[in-house]
Structures are given as structure tokens and as C-alpha cells.
N, C-alpha and C positions, 0 to 999 in steps of 0.2 A: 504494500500500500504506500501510495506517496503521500503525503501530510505535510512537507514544505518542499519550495522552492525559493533556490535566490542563486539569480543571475544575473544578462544582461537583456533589458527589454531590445526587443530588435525589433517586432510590430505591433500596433495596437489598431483594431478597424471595430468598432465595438458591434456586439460583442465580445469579439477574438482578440486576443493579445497573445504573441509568441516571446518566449521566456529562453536564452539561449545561456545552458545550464553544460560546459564542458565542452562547447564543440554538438550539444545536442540542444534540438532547437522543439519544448516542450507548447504546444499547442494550448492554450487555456481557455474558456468561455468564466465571464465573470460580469459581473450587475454593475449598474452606472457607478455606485457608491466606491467603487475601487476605481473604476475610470477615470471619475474625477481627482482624482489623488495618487496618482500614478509620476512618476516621472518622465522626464522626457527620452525618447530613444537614444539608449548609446548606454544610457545608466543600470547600475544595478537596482535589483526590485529585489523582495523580500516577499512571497507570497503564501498563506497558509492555504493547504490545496486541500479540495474534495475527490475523492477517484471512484467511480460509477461504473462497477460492472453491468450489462445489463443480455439477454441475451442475443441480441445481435450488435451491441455498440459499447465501446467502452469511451469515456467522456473525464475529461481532467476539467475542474472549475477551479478558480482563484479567488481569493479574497484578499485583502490589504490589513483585515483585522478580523481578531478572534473569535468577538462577538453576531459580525457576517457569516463566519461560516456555521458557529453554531447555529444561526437562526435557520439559516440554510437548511442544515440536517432535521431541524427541531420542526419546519414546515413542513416537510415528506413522508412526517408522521398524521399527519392529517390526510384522513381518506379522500383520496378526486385529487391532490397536490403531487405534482411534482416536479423535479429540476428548471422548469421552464418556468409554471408560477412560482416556485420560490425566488427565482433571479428576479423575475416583474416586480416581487413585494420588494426586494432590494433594491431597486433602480428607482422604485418612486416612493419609499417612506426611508427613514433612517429605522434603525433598531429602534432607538427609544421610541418614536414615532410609532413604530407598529406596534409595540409594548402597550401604550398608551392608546391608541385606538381599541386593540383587544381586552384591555382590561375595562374599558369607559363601553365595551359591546358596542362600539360606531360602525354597524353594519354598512349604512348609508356610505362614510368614506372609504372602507375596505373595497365596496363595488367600484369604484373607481379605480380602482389597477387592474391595467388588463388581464384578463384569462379567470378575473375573480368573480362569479353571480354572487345573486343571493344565499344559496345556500351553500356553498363553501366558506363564503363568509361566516352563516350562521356556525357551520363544523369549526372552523376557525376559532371563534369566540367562544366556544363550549369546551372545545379540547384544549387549547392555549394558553386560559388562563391564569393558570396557574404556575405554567411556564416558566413564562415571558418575563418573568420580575428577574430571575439571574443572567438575563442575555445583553441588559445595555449596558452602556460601558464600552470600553478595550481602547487601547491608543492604536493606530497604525501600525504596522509592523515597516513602513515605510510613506516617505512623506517626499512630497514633490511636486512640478505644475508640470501640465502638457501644454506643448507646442501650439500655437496658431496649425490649423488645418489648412489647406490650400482652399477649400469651399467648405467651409463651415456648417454653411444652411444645408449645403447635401449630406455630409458628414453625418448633423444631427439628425435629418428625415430617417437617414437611413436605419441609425440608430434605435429611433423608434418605432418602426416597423417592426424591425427585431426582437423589440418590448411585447411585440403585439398589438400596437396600434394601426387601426385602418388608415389606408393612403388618405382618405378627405381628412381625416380627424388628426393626421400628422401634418397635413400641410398647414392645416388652422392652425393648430399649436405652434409651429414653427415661424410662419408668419407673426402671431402674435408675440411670440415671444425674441423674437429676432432683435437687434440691435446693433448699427454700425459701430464697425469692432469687436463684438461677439466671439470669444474661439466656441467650438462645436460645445463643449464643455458646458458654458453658459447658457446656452439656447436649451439643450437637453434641461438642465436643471431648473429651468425656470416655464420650461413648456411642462417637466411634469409636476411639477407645486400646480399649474393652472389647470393641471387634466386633474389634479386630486380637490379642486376646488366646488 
């Protein structure tokens, strides 16, 4: 089982970041909340990993802190959840965030992140709550900024697709949340506070 990495980031297209660990170049998928806090390529990363056997795919995720990846494992305990909505829950709430929605049972803003209805929410809120109090917290295991994108507004669209947002409902987002000078970074983070709104 892998459970960390630290190397040299060599790409990041989000979801995907590639971790170049030896001369060997580890594939990762990992949630906005590491994205944003990533460094820039060429540097070393520090990544707590998840490794996903399954029977026809095996899948390596990344996290940037401790508290992400447990929430990660701690979501897939919940029946209808898995690797895809847990990353969504990471991309558009923080730990604490979700800690606190699930504890306050705010069914209403849990349907706001993609891949989530009503009633996984409701699963969510029943089986979690009691959880969720030991997962916030954790410092970074690495800290850093990313790079201006060359097309930012594409960069983030695409990003959120990835999330699971439909094509009209990511270009809203991204139009709205757009701003000259913007890196992709900023546009994602602020189109999804507005998709959780």
C-alpha cells in the first residue's frame, strides 16, 4: 500500500497531478482543496496518498493534509458514496465546512455539491455525525502557490466539469466568477462558494 509520497511535481491538469518520485512518474487524482495549495512545477510536494484497489482499476489519490484524506476514506463509508463524491465534497466545502454542515443536518447545502441528492445527503447526516468532530484540523503537509495558467477560464471550466458540473452550469459559474487577472485557482474557488450558495 502507498500512504505517502514526496517528490517532484512535474504536472498538474486538475484533477491529475503527476508526482515524479525517483525517476518514476506516480499519477495522482486529488480534490480542488490540494490544488489550490500545491506548488509550482519543478518543486517538491509532500502528498498523503489513498491507493484503491478495485476490480478492474487501480487509482492512486493525493491529499496535501491529513484531515482530507481521512475524510476521504470516512465518506466511502457511507452507502451510494464513493471516490468521485468524496473528491466533489473536497473540492467544494473544506473539512471543517463539511463537519459543520453535517453536524447543523444542512441537507439543503450538502445538495449543492455535485453527485450529492437528497438522500445521500440524508445517509450522510445520519451516519456522519458523529464522525466528523475528529477530522478538522491538520496543517498541510506542504504549502505553496501555482502558477498563472496560460487560459485560466479554460483551465477552471474544465476543472469543473471534472467536479461534475454540467457544461451551462460551469460556464455560469465561471463567467461569474471570473476576474481580470484571475489564475484558474481563483475562479474555481470562488465559482464553487457560489455553486454552494
Amino acid at each position: 500500500m502507498i500512504g505517502r509520497l514526496k517528490g517532484v511535481l512535474v504536472a498538474k491538469q486538475p484533477p491529475w497531478l503527476v508526482v515524479d518520485v525517483g525517476g518514476v512518474g506516480y499519477e495522482l487524482e486529488a480534490p480542488m482543496s490540494t490544488f489550490f495549495d500545491l506548488p509550482e512545477l519543478g518543486r517538491e510536494v509532500s502528498l498523503c496518498t489513498h491507493y484503491a484497489v478495485k476490480e478492474d482499476t487501480v487509482a492512486l489519490y493525493g491529499f496535501l493534509r491529513e484531515a482530507e484524506r481521512s475524510l476521504f476514506r470516512t465518506l466511502q463509508k457511507v452507502s451510494g458514496v464513493g471516490a468521485k463524491i468524496a473528491l466533489s465534497v473536497l473540492s467544494g466545502v473544506s473539512v471543517d465546512e463539511f463537519a459543520r454542515l453535517v453536524q447543523g443536518g444542512d441537507i439543503t447545502a450538502l445538495t449543492r455539491i455535485p453527485g450529492i441528492g437528497k438522500k445521500t445527503a440524508e445517509r450522510m447526516v445520519v451516519e456522519l455525525r458523529d464522525r466528523v468532530d475528529g477530522l478538522a484540523g491538520g496543517m498541510p503537509v506542504a504549502i505553496g502557490g501555482m502558477p498563472g495558467a496560460v487560459d485560466p477560464v479554460t483551465e477552471a471550466g474544465v476543472a469543473l466539469q471534472a467536479l461534475g458540473y454540467k457544461p451551462a452550469e460551469v460556464t455560469r459559474l465561471v463567467r461569474d466568477a471570473a476576474a481580470p487577472g484571475d489564475r484558474a485557482e481563483d475562479i474555481i474557488r470562488k465559482a464553487l462558494k457560489a455553486a454552494l450558495r
